[in-house]
KENU-480567 format. One record per atom (N, C-alpha, C): residue in one letter; z, y, x. Coordinates in steps of 0.1 Angstrom, whole numbers, padded with zeros to 4 digits, always signed. Layout:
REM residues N
aZYX
...
This chain:
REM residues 331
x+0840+0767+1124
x+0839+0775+1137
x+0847+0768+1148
x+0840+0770+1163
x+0844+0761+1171
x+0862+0770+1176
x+0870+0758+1179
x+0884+0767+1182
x+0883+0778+1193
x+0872+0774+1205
x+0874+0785+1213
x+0864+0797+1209
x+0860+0797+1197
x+0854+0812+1191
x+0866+0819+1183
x+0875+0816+1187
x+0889+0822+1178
x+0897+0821+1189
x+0907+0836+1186
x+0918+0834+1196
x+0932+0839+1188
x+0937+0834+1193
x+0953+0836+1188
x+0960+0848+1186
x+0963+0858+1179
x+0969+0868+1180
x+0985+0867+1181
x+0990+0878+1187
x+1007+0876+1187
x+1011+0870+1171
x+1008+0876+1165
x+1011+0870+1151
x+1013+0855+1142
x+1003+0852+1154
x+1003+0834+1155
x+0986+0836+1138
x+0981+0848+1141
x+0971+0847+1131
x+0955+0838+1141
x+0945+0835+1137
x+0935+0836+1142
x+0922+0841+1142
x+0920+0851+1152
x+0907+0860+1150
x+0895+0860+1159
x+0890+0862+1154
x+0872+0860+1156
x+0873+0862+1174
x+0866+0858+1180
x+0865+0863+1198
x+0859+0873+1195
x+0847+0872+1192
x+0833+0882+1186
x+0843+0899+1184
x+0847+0893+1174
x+0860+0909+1169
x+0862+0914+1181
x+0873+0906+1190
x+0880+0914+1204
x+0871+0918+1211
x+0859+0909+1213
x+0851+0914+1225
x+0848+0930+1222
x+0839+0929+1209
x+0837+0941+1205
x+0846+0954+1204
x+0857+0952+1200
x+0868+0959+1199
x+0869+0964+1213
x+0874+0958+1225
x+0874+0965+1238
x+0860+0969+1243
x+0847+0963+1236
x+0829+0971+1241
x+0835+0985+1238
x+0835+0986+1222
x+0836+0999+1218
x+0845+1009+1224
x+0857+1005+1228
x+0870+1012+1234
x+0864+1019+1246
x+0856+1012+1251
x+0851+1012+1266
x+0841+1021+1266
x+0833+1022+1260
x+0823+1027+1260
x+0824+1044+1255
x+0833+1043+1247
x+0841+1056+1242
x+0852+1061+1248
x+0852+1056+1261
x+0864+1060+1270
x+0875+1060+1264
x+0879+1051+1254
x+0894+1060+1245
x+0906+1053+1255
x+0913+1058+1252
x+0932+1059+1258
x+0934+1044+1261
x+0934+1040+1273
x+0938+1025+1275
x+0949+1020+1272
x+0960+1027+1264
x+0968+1020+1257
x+0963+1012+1245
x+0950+1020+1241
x+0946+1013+1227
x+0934+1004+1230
x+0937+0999+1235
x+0924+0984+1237
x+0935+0975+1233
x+0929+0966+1231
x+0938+0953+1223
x+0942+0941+1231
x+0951+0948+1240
x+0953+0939+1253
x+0967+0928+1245
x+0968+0928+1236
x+0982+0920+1235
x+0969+0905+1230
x+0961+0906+1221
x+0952+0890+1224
x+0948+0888+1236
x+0949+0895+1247
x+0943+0892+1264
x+0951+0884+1267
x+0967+0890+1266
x+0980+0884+1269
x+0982+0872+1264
x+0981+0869+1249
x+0981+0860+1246
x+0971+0845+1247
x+0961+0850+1249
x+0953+0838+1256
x+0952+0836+1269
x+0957+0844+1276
x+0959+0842+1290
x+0971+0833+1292
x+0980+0832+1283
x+0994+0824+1282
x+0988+0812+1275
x+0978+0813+1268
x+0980+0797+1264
x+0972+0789+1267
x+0961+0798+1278
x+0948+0788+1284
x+0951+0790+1298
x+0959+0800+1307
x+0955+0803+1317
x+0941+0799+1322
x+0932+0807+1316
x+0918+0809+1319
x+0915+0821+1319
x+0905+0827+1330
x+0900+0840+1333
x+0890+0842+1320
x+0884+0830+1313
x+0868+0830+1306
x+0874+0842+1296
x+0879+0846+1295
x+0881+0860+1279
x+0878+0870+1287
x+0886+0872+1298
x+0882+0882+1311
x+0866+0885+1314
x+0863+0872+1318
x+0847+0873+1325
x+0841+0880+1312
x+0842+0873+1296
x+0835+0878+1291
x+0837+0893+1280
x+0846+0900+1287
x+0852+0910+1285
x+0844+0921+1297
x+0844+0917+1307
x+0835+0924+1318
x+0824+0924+1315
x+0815+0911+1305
x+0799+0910+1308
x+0798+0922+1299
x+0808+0922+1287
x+0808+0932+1275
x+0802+0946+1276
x+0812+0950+1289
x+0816+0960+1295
x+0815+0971+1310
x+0818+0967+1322
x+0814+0972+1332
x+0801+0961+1335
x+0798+0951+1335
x+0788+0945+1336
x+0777+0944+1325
x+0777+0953+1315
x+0769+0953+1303
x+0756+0965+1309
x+0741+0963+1304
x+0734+0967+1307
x+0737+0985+1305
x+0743+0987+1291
x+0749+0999+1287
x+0755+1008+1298
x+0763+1001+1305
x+0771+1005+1315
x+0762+1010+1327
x+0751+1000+1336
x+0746+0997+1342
x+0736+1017+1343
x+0731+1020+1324
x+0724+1034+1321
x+0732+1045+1320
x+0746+1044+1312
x+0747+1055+1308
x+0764+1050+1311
x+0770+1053+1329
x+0785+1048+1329
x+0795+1056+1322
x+0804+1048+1319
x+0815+1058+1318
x+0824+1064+1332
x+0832+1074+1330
x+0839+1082+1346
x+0839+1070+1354
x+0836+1075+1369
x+0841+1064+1376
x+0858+1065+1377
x+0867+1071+1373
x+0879+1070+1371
x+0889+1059+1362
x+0877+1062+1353
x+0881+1053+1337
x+0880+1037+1344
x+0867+1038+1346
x+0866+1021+1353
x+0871+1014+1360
x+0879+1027+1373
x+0885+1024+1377
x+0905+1015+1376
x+0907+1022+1362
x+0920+1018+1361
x+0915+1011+1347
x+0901+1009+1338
x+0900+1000+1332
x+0903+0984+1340
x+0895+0984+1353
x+0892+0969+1359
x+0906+0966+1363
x+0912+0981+1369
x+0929+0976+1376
x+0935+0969+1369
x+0932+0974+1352
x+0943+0965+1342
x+0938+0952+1340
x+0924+0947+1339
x+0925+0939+1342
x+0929+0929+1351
x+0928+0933+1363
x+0937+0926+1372
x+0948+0922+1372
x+0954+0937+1369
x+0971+0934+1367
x+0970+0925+1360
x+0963+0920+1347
x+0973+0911+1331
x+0966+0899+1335
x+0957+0899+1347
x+0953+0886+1351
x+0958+0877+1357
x+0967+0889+1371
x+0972+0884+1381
x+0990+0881+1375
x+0994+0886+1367
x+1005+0886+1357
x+1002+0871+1349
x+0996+0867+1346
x+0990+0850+1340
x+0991+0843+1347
x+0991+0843+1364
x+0986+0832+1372
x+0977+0826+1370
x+0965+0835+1365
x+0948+0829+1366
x+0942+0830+1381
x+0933+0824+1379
x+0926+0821+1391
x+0918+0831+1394
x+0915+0835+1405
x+0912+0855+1406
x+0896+0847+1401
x+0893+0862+1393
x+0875+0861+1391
x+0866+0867+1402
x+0860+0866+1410
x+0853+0874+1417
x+0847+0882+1415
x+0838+0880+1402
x+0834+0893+1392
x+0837+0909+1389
x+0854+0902+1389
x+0866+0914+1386
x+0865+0922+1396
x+0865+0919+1412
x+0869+0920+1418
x+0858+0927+1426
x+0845+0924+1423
x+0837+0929+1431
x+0833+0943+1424
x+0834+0944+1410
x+0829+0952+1401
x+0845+0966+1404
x+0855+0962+1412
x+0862+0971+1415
x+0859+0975+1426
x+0855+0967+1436
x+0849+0974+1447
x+0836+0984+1444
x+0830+0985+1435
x+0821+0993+1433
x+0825+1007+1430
x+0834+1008+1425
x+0842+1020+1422
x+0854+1024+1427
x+0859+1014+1434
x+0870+1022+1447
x+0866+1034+1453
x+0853+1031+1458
x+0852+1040+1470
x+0842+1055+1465
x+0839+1049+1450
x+0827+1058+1444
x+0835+1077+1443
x+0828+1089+1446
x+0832+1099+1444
x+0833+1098+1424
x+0844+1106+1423
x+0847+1113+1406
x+0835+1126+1405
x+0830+1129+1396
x+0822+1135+1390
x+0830+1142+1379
x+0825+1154+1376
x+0827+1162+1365
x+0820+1165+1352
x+0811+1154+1353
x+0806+1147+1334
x+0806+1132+1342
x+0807+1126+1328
x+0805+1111+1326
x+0794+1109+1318
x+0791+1099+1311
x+0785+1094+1298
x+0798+1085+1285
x+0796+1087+1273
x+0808+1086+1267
x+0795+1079+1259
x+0792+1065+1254
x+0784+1060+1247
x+0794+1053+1228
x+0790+1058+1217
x+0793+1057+1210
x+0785+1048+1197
x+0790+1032+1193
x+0784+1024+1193
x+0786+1024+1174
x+0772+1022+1170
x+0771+1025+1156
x+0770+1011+1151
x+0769+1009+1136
x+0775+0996+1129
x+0765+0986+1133
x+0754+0994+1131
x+0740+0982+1137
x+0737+0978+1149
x+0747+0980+1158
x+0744+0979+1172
x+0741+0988+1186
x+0732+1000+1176
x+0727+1008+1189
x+0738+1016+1192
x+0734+1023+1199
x+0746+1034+1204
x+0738+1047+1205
x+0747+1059+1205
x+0748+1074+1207
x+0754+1072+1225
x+0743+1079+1234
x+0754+1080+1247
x+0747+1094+1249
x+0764+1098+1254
x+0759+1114+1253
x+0767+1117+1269
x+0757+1129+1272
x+0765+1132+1285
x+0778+1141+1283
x+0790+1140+1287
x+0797+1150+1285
x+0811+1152+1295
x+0816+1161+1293
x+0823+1170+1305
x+0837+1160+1306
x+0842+1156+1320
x+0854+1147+1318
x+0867+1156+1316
x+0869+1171+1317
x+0879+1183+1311
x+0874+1187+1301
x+0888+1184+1289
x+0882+1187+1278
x+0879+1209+1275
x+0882+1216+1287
x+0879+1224+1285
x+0873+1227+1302
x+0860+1234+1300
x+0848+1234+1312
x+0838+1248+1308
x+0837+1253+1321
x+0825+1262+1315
x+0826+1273+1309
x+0842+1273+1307
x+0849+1287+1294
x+0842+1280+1282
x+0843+1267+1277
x+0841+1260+1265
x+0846+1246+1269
x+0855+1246+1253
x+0856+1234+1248
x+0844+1224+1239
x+0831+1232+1238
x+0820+1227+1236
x+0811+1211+1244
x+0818+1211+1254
x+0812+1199+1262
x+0816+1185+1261
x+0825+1183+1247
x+0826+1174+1248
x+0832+1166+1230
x+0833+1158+1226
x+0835+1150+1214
x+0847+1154+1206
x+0846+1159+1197
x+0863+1162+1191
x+0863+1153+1176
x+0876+1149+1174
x+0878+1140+1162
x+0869+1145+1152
x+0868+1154+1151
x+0865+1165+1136
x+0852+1154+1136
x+0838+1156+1143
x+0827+1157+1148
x+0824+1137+1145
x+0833+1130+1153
x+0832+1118+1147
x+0836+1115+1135
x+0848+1121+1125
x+0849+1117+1114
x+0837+1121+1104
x+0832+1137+1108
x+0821+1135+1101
x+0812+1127+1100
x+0808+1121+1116
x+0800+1112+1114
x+0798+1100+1106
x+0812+1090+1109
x+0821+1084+1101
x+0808+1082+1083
x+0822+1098+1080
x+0811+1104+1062
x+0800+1097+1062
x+0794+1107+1072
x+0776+1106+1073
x+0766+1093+1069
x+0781+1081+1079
x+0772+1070+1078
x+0774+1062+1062
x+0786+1066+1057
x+0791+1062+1042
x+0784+1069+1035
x+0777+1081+1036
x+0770+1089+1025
x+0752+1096+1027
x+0748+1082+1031
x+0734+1088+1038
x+0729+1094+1028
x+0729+1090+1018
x+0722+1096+1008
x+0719+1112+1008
x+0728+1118+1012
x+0734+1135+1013
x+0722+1137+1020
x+0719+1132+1034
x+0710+1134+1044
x+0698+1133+1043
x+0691+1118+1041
x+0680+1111+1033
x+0667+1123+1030
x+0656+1126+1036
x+0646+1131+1031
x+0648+1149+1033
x+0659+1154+1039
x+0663+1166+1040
x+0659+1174+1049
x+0664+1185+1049
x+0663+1198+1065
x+0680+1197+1061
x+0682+1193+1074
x+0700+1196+1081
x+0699+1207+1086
x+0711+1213+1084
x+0710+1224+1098
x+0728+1227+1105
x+0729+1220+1115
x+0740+1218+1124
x+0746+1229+1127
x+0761+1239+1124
x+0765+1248+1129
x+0775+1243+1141
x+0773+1248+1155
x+0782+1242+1163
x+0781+1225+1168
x+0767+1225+1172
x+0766+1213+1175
x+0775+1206+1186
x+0779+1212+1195
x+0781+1211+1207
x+0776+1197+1215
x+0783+1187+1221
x+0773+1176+1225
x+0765+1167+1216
x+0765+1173+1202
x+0754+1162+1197
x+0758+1153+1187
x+0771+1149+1186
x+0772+1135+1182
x+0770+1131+1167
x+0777+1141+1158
x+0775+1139+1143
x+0756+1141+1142
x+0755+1148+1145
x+0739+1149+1145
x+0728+1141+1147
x+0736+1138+1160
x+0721+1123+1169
x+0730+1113+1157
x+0740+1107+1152
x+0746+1099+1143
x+0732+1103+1133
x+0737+1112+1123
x+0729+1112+1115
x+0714+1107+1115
x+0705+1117+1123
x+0690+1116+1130
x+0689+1101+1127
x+0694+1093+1137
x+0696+1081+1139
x+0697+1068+1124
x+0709+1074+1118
x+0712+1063+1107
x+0708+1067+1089
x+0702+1083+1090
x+0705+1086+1079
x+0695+1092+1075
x+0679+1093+1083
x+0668+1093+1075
x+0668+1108+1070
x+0676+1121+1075
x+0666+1131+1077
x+0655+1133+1076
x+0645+1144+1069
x+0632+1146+1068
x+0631+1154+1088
x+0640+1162+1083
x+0638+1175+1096
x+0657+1176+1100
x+0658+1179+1114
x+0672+1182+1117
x+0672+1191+1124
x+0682+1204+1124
x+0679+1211+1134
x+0694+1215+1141
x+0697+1212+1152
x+0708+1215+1161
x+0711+1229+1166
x+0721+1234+1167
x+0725+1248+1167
x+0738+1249+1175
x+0741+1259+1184
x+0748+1267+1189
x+0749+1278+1197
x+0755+1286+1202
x+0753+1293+1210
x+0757+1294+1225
x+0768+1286+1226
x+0768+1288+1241
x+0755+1284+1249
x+0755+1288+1258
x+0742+1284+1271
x+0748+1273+1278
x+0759+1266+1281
x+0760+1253+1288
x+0762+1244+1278
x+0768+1251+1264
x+0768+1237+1255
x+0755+1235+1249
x+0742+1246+1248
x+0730+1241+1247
x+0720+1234+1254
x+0728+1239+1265
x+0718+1228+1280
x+0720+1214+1278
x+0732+1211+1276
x+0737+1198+1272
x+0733+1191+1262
x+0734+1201+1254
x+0733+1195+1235
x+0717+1192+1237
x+0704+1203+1245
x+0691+1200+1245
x+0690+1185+1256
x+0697+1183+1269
x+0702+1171+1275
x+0702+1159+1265
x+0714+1158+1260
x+0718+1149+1251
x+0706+1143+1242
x+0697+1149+1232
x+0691+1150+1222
x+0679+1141+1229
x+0676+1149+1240
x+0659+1136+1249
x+0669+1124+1250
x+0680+1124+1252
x+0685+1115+1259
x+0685+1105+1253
x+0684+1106+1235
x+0685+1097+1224
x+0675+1097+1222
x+0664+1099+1227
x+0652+1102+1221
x+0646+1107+1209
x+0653+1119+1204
x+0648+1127+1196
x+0639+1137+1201
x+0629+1143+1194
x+0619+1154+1200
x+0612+1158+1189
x+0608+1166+1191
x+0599+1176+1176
x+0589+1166+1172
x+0583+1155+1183
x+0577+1147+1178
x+0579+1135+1169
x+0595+1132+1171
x+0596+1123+1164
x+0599+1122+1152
x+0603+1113+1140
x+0610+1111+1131
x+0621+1111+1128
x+0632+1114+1123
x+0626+1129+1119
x+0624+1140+1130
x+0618+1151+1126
x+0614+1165+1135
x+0630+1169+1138
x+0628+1174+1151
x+0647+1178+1157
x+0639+1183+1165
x+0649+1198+1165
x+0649+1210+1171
x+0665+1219+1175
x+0663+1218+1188
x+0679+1225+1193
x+0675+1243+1194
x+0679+1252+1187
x+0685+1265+1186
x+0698+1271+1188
x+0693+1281+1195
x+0703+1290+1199
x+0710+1298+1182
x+0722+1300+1180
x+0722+1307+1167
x+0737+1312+1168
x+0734+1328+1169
x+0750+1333+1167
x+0754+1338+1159
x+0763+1333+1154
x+0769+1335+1139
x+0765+1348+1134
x+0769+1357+1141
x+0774+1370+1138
x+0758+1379+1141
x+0750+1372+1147
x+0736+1376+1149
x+0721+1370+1145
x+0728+1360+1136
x+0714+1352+1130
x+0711+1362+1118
x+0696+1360+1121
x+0688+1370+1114
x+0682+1357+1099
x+0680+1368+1093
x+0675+1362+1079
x+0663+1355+1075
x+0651+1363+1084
x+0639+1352+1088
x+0643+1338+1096
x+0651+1339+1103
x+0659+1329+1112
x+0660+1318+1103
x+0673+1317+1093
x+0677+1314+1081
x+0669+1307+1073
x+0661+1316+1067
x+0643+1310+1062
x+0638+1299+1070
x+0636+1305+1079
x+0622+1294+1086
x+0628+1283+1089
x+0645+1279+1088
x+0654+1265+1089
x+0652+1264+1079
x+0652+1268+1065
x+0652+1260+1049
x+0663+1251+1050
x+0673+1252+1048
x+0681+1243+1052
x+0685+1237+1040
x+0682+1221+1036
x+0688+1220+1021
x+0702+1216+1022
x+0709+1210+1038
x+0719+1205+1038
x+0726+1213+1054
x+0736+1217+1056
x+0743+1225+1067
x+0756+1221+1067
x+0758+1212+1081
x+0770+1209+1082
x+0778+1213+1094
x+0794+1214+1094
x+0799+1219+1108
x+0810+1212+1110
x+0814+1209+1122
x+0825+1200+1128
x+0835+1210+1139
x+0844+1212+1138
x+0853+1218+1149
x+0848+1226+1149
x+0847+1239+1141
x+0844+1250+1146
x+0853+1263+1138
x+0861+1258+1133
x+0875+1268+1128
x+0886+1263+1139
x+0888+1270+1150
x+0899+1269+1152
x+0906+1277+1164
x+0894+1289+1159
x+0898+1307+1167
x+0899+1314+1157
x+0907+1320+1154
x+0910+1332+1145
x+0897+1344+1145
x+0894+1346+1159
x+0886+1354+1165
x+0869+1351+1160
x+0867+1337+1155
x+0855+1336+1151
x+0854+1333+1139
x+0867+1330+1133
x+0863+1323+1118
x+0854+1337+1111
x+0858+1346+1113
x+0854+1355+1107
x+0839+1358+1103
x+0833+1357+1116
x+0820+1353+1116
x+0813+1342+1109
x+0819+1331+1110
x+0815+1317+1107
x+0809+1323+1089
x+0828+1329+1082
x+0824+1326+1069
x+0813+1337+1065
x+0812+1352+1071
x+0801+1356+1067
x+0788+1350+1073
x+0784+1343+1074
x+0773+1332+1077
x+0778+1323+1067
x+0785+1315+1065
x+0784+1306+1052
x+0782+1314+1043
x+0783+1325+1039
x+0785+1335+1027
x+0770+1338+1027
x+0764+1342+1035
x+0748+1347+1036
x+0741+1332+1032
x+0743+1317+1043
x+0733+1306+1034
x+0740+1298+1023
x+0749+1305+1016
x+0748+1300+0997
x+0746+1310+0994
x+0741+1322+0995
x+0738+1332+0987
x+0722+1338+0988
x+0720+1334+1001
x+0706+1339+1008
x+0694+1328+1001
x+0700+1321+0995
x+0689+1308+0994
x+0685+1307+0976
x+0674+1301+0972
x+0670+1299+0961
x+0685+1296+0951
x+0686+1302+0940
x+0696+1297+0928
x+0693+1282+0923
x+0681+1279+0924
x+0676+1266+0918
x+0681+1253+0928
x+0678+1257+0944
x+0679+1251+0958
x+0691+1252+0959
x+0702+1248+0957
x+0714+1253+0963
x+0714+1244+0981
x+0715+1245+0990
x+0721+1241+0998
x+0738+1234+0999
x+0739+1216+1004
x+0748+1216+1003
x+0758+1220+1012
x+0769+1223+1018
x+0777+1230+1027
x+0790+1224+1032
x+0789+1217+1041
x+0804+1206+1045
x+0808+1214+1059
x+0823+1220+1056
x+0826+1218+1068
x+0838+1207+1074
x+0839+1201+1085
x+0850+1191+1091
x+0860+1201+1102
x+0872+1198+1096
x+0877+1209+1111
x+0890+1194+1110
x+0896+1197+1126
x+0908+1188+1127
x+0919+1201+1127
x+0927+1199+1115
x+0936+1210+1120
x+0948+1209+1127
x+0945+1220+1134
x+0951+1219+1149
x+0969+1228+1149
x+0960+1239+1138
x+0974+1250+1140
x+0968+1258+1124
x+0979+1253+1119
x+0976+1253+1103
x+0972+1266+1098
x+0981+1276+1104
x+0974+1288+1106
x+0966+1294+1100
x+0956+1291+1114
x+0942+1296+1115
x+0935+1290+1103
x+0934+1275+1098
x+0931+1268+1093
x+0934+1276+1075
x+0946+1282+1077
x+0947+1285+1059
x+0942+1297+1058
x+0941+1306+1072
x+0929+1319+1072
x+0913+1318+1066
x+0913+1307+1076
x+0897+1305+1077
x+0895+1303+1059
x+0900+1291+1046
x+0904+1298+1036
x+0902+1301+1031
x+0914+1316+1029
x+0916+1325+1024
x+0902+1338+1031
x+0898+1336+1038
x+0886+1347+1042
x+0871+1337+1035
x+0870+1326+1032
x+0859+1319+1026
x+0863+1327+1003
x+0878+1327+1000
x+0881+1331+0992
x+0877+1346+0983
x+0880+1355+0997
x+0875+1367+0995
x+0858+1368+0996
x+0855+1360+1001
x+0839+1357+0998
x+0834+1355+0988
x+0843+1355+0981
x+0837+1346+0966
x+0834+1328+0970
x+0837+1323+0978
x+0837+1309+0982
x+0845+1302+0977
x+0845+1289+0969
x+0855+1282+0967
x+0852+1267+0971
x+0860+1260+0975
x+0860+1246+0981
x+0864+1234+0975
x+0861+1223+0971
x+0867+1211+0971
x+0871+1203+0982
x+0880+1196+0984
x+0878+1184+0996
x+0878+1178+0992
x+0870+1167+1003
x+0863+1152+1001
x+0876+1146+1009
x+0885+1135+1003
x+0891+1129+1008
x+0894+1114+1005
x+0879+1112+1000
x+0880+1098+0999
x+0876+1089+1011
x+0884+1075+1008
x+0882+1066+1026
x+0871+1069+1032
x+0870+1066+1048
x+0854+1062+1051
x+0857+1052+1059
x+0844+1044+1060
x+0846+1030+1071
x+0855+1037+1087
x+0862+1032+1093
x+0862+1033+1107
x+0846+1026+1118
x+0844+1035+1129
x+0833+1030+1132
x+0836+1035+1145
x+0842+1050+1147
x+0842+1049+1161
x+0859+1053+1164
x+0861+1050+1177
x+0873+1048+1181
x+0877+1064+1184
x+0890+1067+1182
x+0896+1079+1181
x+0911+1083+1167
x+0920+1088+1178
x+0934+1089+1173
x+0932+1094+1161
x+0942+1085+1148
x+0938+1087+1132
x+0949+1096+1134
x+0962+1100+1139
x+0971+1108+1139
x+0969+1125+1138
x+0954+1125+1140
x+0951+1140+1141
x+0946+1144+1123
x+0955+1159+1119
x+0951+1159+1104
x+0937+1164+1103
x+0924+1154+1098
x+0914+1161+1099
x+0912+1161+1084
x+0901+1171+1079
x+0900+1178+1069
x+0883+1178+1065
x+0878+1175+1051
x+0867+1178+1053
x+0864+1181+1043
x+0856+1196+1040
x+0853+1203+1027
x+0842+1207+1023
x+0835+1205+1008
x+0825+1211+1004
x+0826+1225+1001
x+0816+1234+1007
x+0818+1249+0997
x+0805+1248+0988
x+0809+1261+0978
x+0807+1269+0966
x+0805+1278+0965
x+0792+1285+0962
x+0792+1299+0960
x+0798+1305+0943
């Protein structure tokens, strides 16, 4: 391999360009925390080539990527993304890029908006871009937007298609989409059906869904429902057949777990003895709490759980510091 397809890490190791580029696409595209892009190889090949070319081709990646061009991230984000470019550029004594520079004028002056697009880039290349709210709480819901729980499931999903493969899913708490269109997408579903109940997180979640182009017509069949825990009816229930039901972030009100588990308690018990449905839920626990209620109220159900805590690939970007949890139930 040629030396300038490899760059130098602080470590004095040498790694792939390919790697880095992708490493800050993905970062970028998933809006994550600009501390965590991998600016220390920027630094370091900026010291030992004083050359912009890792830059330019970090921009084509990125604010200049067609991706960008359909589904942007905040104009805020790009904004103090490009700044930092500049700064570690102008910090090098490289030669300014005009590229850099013009692609910040485009967003200087641009009004901030209250959704972005947050595009989430899967192993094969394509991506998940979903619209979603730039406050993580909007609307009188935290439903508008991506929570760890939701990606690690996805994460699973993509290490265990099998689960999915030829099935009826049925999504509790979809909110924008993501484990879902994941799945749809990578895991060969017969039928999927997306669920919740708020009216702005369904507007979005039905948003989102055209937006990946899923539709009743496609492969698999995907259908967004309204469905409230505490008022889903039993023909309801039926006419989803659900052989597989999964939930992400949705234990983490005292106020609703309650509901939640009499609904898990009705589809393992409401369904064929022979058919069992399988039953995963993902929560990131937040306040242990609630978390050893939710539980102990699946317990008095006659519910019992195993957790699945074996590795999964990393695929999408998001803080590993958060304790997330992910369980099979049992009737």
């Amino acid at each position: 391999m040629e030396r300038s397809e490899r760059i130098q890490s602080p470590d004095g190791r040498r790694v792939k360009k390919t790697d880095i580029l992708r490493d800050f696409q993905v970062s970028f595209f998933a809006m994550s925390r600009l501390a965590s892009f991998p600016w220390t190889f920027l630094e370091k090949d900026l010291d030992n080539n004083k050359s912009s070319d890792l830059i330019s081709d970090i921009l084509n990646q990125t604010c200049l990527h067609s991706l960008c061009r359909k589904f942007p991230p905040s104009v805020r984000f790009r904004r103090l993304f490009l700044s930092e470019l500049i700064r570690r550029q102008e910090a090098a004594g490289c030669d300014p890029l005009d590229e850099l520079y013009d692609a910040l004028a485009e967003v200087v002056g641009a009004a901030d908006t209250a959704e972005c697009y947050k595009s989430y880039l899967l192993p094969g290349g394509e991506a998940v871009s979903l619209s979603e709210s730039v406050a993580l709480i909007s609307e009188g819901t935290t439903g508008l937007v991506t929570w760890e729980a939701a990606l690690y499931l996805a994460e699973w999903a993509l290490d265990h298609r099998q689960t999915f493969a030829g099935r009826t899913v049925l999504e509790l708490g979809s909110g924008v989409g993501l484990t879902g269109i994941t799945i749809c997408r990578s895991c060969s579903p017969n039928r999927f059906v997306f669920s919740d109940c708020h009216s702005s997180v369904l507007r979005r979640l039905r948003a989102n869904v055209q937006l990946n182009g899923l539709t009743e017509e496609t492969s698999p069949t995907v259908s967004v429902e309204e469905l409230d825990w505490t008022a889903a009816t039993e023909e309801q229930l039926q006419r989803i057949g659900a052989d597989v039901v999964i939930a992400a972030d949705v234990v983490y009100d005292p106020d609703v777990v309650g509901g939640l588990v009499k609904l898990l308690s009705r589809i393992l018990r409401g369904s064929s003895p022979e058919v069992l449905p399988e039953v995963l839920v993902c929560s990131t626990i937040r306040n242990q709490e609630t978390y050893d209620g939710f539980k102990q109220q699946l317990e008095k159900e006659g519910i019992s759980h195993e957790v699945m805590d074996g590795p999964v690939r990393r695929v999408f970007p998001y803080s590993r510091l958060s304790s997330v949890q992910l369980i099979r139930l049992h009737s």
